[in-house]
C-alpha positions as a Markdown table, in Angstrom:
| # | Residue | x | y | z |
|---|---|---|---|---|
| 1 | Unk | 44.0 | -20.0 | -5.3 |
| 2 | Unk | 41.7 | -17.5 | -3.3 |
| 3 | Unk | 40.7 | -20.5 | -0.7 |
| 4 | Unk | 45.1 | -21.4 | -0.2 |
| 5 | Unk | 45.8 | -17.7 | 0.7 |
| 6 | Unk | 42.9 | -17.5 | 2.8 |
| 7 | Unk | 43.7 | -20.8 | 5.0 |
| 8 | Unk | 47.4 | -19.4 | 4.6 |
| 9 | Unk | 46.4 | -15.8 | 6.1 |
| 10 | Unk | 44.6 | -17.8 | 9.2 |
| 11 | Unk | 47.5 | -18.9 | 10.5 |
| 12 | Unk | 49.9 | -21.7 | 8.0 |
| 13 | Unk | 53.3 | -22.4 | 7.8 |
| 14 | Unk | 55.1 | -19.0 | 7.1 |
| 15 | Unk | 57.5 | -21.2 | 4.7 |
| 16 | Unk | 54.4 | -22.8 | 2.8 |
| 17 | Unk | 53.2 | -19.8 | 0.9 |
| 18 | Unk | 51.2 | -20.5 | -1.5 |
| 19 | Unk | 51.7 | -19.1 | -5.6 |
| 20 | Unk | 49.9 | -15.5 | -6.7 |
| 21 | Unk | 49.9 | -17.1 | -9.9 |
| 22 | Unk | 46.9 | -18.3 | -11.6 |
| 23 | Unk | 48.8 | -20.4 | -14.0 |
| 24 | Unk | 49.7 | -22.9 | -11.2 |
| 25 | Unk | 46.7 | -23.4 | -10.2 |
| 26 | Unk | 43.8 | -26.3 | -12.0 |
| 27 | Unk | 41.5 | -23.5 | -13.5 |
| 28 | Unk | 38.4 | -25.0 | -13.6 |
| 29 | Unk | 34.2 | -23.7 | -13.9 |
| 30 | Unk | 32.0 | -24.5 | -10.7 |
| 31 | Unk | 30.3 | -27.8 | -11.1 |
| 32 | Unk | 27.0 | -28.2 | -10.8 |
| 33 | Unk | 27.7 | -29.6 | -7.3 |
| 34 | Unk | 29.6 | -26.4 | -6.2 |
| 35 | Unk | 28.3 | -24.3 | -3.3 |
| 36 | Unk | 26.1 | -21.7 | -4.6 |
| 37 | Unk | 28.4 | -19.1 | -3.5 |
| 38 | Unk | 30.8 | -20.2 | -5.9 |
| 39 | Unk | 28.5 | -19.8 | -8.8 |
| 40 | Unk | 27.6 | -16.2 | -7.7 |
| 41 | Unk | 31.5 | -14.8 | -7.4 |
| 42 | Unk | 31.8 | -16.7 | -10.8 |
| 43 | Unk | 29.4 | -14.4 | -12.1 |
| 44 | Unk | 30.4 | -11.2 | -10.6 |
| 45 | Unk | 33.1 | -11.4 | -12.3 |
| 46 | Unk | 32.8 | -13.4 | -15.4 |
| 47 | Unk | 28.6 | -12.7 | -16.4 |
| 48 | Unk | 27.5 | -9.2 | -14.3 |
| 49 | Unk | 27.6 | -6.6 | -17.4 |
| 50 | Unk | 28.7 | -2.6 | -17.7 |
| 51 | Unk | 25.3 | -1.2 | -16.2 |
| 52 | Unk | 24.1 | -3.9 | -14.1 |
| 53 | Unk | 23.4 | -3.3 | -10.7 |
| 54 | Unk | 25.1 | -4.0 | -7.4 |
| 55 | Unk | 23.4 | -3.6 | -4.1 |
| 56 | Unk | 25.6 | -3.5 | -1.1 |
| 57 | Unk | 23.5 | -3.2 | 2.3 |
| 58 | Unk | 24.8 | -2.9 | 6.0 |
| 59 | Unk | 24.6 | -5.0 | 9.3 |
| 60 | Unk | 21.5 | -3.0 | 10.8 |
| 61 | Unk | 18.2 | -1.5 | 9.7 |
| 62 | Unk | 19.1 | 1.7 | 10.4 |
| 63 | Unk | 22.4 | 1.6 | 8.2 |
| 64 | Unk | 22.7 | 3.1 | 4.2 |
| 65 | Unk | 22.4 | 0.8 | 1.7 |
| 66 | Unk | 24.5 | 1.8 | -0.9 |
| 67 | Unk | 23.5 | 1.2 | -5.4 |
| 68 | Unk | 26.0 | 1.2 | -7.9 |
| 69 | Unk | 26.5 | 0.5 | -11.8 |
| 70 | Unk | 29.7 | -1.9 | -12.7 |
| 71 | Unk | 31.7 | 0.4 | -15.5 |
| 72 | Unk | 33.2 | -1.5 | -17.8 |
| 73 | Unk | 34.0 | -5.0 | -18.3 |
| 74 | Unk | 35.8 | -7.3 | -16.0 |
| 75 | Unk | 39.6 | -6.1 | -16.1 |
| 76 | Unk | 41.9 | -8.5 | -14.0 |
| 77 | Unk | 44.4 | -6.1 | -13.7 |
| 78 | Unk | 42.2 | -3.6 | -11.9 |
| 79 | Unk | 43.1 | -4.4 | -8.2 |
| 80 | Unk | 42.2 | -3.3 | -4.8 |
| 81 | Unk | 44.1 | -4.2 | -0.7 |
| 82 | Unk | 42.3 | -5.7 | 1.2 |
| 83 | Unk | 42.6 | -5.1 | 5.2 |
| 84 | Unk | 41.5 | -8.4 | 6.0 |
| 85 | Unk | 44.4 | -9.9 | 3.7 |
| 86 | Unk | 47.3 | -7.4 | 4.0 |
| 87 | Unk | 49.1 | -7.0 | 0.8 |
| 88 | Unk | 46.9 | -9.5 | -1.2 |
| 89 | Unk | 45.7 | -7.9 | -4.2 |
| 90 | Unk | 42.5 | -8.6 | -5.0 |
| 91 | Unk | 40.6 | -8.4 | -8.4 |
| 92 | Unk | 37.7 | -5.9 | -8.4 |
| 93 | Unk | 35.4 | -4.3 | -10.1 |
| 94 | Unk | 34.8 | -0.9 | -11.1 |
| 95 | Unk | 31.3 | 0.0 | -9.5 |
| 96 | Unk | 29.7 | 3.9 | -10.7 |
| 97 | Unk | 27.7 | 4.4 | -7.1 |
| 98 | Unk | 25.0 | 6.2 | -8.1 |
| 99 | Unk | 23.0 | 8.9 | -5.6 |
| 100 | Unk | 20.8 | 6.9 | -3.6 |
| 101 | Unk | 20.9 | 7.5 | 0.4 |
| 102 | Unk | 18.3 | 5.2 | 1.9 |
| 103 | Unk | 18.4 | 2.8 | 5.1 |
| 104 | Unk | 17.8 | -0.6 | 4.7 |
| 105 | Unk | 14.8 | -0.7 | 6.6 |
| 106 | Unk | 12.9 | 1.1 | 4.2 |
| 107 | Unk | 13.1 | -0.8 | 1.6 |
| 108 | Unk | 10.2 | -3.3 | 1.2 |
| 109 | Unk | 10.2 | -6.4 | 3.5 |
| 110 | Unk | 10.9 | -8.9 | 0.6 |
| 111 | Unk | 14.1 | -7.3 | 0.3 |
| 112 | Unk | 14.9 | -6.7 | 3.2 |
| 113 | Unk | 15.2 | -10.4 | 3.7 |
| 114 | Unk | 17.1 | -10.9 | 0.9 |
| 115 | Unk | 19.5 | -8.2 | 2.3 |
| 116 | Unk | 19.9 | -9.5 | 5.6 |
| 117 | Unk | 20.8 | -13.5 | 3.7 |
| 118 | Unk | 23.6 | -14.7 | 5.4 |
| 119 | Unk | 25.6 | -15.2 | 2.3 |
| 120 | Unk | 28.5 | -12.9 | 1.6 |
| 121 | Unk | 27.3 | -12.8 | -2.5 |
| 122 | Unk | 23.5 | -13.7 | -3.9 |
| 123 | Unk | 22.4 | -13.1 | -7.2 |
| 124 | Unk | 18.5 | -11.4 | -7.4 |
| 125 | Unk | 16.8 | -13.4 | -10.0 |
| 126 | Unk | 12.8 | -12.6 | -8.9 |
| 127 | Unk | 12.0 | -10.4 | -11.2 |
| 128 | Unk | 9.5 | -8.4 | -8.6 |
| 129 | Unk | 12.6 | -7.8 | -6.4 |
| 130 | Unk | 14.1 | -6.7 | -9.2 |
| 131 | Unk | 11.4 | -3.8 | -11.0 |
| 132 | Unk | 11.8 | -2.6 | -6.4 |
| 133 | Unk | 15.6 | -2.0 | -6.9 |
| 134 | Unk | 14.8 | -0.2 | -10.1 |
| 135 | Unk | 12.5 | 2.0 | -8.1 |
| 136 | Unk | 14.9 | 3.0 | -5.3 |
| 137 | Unk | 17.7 | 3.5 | -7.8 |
| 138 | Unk | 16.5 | 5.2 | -10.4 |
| 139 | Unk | 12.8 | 6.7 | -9.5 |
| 140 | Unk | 11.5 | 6.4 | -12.9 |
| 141 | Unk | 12.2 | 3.1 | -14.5 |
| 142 | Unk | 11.3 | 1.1 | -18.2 |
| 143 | Unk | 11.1 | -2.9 | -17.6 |
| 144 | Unk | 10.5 | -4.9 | -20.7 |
| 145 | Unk | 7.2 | -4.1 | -21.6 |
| 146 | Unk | 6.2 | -1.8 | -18.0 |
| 147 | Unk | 7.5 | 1.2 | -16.0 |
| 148 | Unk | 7.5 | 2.1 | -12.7 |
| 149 | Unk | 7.6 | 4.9 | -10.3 |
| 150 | Unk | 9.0 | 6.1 | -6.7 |
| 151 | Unk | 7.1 | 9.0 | -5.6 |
| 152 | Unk | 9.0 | 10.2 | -2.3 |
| 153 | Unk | 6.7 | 11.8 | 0.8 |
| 154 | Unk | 9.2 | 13.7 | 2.4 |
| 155 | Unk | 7.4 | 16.0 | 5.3 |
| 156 | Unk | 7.9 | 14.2 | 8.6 |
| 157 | Unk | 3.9 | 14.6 | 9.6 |
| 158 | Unk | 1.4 | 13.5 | 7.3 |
| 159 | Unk | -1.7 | 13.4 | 7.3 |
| 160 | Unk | -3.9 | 10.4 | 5.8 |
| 161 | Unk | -6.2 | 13.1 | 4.0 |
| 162 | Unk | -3.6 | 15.0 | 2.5 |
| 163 | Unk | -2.1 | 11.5 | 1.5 |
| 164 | Unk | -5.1 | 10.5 | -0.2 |
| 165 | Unk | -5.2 | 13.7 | -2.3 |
| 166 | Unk | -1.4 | 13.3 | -3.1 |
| 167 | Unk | -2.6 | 9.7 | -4.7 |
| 168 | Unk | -5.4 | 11.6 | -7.0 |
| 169 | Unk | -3.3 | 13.6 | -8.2 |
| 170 | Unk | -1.1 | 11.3 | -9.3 |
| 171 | Unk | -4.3 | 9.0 | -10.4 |
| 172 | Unk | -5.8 | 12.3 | -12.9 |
| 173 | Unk | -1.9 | 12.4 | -14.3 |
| 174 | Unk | -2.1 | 8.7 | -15.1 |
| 175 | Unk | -6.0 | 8.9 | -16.4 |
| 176 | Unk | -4.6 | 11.8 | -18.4 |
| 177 | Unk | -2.6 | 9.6 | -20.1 |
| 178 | Unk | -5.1 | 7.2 | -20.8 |
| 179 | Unk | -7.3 | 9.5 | -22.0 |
| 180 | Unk | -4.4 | 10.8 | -24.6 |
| 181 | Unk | -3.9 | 7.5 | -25.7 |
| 182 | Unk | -7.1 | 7.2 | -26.3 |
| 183 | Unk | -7.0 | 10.5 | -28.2 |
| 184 | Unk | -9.9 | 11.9 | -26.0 |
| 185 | Unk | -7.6 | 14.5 | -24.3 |
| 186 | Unk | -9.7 | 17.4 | -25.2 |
| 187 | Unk | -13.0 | 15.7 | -23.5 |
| 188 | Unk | -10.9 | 15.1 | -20.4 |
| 189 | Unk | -9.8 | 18.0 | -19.6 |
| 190 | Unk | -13.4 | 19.6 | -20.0 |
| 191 | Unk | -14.4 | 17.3 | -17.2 |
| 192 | Unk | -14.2 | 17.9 | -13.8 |
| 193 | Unk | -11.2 | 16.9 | -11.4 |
| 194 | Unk | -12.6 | 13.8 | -9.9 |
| 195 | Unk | -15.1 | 13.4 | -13.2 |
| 196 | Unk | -12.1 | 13.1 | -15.4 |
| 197 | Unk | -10.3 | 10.3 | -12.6 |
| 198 | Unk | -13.6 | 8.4 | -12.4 |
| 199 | Unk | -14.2 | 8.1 | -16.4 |
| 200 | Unk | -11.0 | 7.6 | -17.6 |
| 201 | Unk | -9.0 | 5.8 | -15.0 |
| 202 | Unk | -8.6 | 2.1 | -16.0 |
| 203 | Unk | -6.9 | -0.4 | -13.3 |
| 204 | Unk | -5.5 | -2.4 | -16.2 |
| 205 | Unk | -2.7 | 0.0 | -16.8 |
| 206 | Unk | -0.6 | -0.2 | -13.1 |
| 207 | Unk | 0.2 | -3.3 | -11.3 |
| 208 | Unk | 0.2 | -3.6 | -6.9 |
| 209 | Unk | 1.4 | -0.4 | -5.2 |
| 210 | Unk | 3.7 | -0.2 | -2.6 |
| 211 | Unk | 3.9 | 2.1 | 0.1 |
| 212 | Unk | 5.7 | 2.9 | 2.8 |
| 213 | Unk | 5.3 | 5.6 | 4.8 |
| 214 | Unk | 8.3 | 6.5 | 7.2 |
| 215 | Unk | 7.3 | 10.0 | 7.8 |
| 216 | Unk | 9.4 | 10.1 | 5.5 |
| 217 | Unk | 8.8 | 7.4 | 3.0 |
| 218 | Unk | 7.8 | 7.0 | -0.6 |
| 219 | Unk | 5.0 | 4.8 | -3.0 |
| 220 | Unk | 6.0 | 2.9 | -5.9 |
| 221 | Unk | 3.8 | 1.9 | -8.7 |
| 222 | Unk | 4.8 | -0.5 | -11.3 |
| 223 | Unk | 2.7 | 0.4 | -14.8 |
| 224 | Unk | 2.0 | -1.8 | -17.3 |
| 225 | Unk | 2.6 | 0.9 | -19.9 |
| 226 | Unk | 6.2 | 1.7 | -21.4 |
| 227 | Unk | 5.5 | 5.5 | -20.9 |
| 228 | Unk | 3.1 | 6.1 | -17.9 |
| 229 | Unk | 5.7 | 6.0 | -15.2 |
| 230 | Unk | 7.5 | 8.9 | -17.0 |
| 231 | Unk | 4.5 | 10.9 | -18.1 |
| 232 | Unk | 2.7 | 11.1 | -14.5 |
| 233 | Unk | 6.4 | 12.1 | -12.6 |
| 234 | Unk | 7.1 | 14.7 | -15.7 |
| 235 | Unk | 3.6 | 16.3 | -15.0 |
| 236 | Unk | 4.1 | 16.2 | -11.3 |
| 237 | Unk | 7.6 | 18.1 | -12.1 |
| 238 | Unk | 6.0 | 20.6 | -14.5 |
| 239 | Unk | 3.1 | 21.4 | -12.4 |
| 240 | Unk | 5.2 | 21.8 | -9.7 |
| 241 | Unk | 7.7 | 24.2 | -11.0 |
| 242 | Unk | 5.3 | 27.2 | -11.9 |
| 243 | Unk | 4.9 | 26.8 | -15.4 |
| 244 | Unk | 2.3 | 27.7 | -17.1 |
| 245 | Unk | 0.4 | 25.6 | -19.9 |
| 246 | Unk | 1.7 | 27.9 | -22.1 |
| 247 | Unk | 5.2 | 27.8 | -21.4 |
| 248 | Unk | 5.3 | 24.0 | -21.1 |
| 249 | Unk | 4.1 | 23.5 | -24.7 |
| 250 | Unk | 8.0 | 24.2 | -25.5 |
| 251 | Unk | 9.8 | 21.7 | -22.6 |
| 252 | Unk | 12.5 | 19.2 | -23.8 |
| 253 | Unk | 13.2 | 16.5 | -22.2 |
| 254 | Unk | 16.7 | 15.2 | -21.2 |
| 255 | Unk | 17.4 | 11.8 | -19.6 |
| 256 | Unk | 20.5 | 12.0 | -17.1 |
| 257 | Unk | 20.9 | 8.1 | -17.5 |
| 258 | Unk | 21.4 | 8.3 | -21.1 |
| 259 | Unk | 24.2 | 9.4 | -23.4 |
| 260 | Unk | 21.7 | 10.5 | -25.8 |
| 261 | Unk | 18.2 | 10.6 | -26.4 |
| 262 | Unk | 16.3 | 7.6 | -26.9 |
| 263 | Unk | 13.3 | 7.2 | -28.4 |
| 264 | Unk | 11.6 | 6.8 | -25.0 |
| 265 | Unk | 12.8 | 10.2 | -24.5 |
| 266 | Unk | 11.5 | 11.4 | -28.0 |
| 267 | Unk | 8.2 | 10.1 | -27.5 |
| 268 | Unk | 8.0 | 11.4 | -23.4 |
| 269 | Unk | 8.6 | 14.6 | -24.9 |
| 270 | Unk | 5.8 | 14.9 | -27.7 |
| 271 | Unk | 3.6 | 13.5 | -25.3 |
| 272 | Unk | 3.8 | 16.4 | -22.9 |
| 273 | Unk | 4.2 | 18.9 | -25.1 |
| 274 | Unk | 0.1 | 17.6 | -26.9 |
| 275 | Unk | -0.9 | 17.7 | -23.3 |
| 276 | Unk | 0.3 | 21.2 | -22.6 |
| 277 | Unk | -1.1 | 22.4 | -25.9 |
| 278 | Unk | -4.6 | 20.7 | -24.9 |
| 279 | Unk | -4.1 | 22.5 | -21.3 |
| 280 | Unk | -3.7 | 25.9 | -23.1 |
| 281 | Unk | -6.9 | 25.7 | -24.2 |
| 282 | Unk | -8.6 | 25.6 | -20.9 |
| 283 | Unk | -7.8 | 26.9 | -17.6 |
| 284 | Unk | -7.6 | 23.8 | -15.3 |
| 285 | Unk | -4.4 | 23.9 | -15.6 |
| 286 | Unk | -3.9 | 27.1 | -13.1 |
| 287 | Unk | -7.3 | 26.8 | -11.7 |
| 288 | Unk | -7.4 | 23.4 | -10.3 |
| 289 | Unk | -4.0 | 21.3 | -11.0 |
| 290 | Unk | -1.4 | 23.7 | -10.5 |
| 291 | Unk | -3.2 | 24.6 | -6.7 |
| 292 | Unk | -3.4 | 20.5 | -6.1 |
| 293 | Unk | 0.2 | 20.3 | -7.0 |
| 294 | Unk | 1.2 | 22.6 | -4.5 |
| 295 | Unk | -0.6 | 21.4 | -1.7 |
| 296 | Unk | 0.9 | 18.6 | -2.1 |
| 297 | Unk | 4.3 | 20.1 | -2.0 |
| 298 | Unk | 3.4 | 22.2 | 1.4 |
| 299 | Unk | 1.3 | 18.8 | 3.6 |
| 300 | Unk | 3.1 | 15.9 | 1.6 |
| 301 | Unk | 6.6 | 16.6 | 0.6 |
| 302 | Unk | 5.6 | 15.3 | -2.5 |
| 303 | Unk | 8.8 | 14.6 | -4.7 |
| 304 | Unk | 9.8 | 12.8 | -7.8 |
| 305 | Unk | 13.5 | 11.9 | -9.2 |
| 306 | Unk | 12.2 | 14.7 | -12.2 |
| 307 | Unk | 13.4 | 18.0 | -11.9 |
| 308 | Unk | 12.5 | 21.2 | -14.3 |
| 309 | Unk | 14.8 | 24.4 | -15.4 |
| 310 | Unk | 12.6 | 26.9 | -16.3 |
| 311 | Unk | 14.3 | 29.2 | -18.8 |
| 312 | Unk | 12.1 | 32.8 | -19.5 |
| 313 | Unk | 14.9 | 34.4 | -21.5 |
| 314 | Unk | 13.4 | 33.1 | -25.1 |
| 315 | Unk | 14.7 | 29.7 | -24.3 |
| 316 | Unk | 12.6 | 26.2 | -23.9 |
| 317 | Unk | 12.0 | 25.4 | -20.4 |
């Protein structure tokens, strides 16, 4: 039906206008034969699930690439106009765009070839391109049985130096974390900065990193742990936000892409709290991270999708 009112748009018989109605029409699944385009509108409609992702980029590198979530199931009565095909109305899909404001040339080069394929609709199936549009959209991400990262660097003049130290910061959160697994917190944090890296960090936990530096840009870091992702950008929030070990021994944690608490979020949570108690105890905490953090801030721009409410009125932070 789509292909008859196309031809008939391009210039056919005003008198041979062709049905609106499905029914007339042989209805029929793309055969194995069909052009690969066929199979991918197929499953836009008929296979692509509430929550999945869409990924809609422009003609140049320099144009936004906009990220949405489809709401909903497919509902053929939900309709849009389109300008190409005046009057036609055209099934759709409800699409949640989420707040993601990036060009397309800086995302990573494997997508960006992907982005600039020729066909109108392709289906991402690799599942590295896949954990990379988890990254842009979302920051923090849990895939299967590994998380990732995005760390933004947001000051337009960096320097490779204060890079570097914007990485061990981010390497102590993550050998933190190791070391609390291991449930050797208390002898980690009586170790020096770059002791406590050098003992405890353990290569096995994070997969390749990317990074790509615009001035500004960003490094992602997929980790092969279901909770590391979360736990280094939640202490780069906390320790960013003026809060003192003390006061973070009470934070909650709230997930904005969830209804309601998961476990994930249960266990983030009880997880930062045992590292703020530990930090209590000694004063690294203001002496040595808190200081890092903020350099970081001031020469990097250092930013994660995390953000902290600090409440000093008897509330939890």
């Amino acid at each position: 039906m789509a292909k008859r009112i196309s031809l008939w748009h391009r210039g056919s018989k005003k008198d041979d206008e062709p049905s609106r109605d499905a029914a007339t029409y042989q209805v029929k699944n793309p055969a194995v034969q069909a052009p690969r385009f066929v199979h991918e509108i197929h499953d836009l409609y008929a296979e692509a699930r509430p929550g999945d992702l869409i990924v809609i980029p422009g003609k140049g590198y320099n144009s936004t690439v906009y990220i949405g979530e489809f709401e909903g199931e497919f509902d053929p009565n939900y309709q849009v106009v389109s300008r190409r095909y005046p009057d036609e109305k055209i099934p759709a899909r409800k699409v949640k765009w989420l707040d993601v404001t990036m060009a397309k040339g800086q995302f990573s080069r494997r997508l960006i070839r992907l982005m600039q394929n020729r066909q109108a609709i392709i289906q991402v199936s690799k599942d590295e391109d896949k954990r990379d549009i988890y990254e842009f959209a979302y920051g923090e991400y849990i895939w299967k049985e590994t998380s990732g990262s995005l760390i933004r660097v947001t000051e337009d003049v960096i320097d490779v130096k204060d890079l570097t130290e914007a990485f061990d910061l981010t390497n102590y959160f993550a050998s933190q974390y190791i070391a609390l697994r291991k449930g050797e917190l208390e002898n980690f944090l009586q170790l020096s900065f770059h002791e406590a890296i050098e003992k405890y960090y353990d290569k096995k936990y994070f997969g390749g990193v990317s990074v790509e530096i615009h001035s500004p840009g960003y490094f992602g870091r997929p980790m092969k742990d279901v909770m590391l992702a979360g736990y280094v950008s939640a202490m780069l929030a906390i320790s960013g936000a003026g809060v003192s070990a003390q006061e973070a021994i009470a934070v909650t944690v709230e997930n904005s892409a969830n209804a309601t608490r998961s476990v994930c979020d249960e266990k983030l949570e009880a997880d930062i709290r045992e590292s703020m108690e530990m930090h209590a105890n000694f004063d690294l905490w203001e002496k040595v991270v808190c200081p890092r953090r903020e350099a970081t801030k001031k020469e990097v721009g250092l930013k994660t999708g995390v953000s902290v409410k600090v409440n000093r009125n008897g509330q939890k932070p």
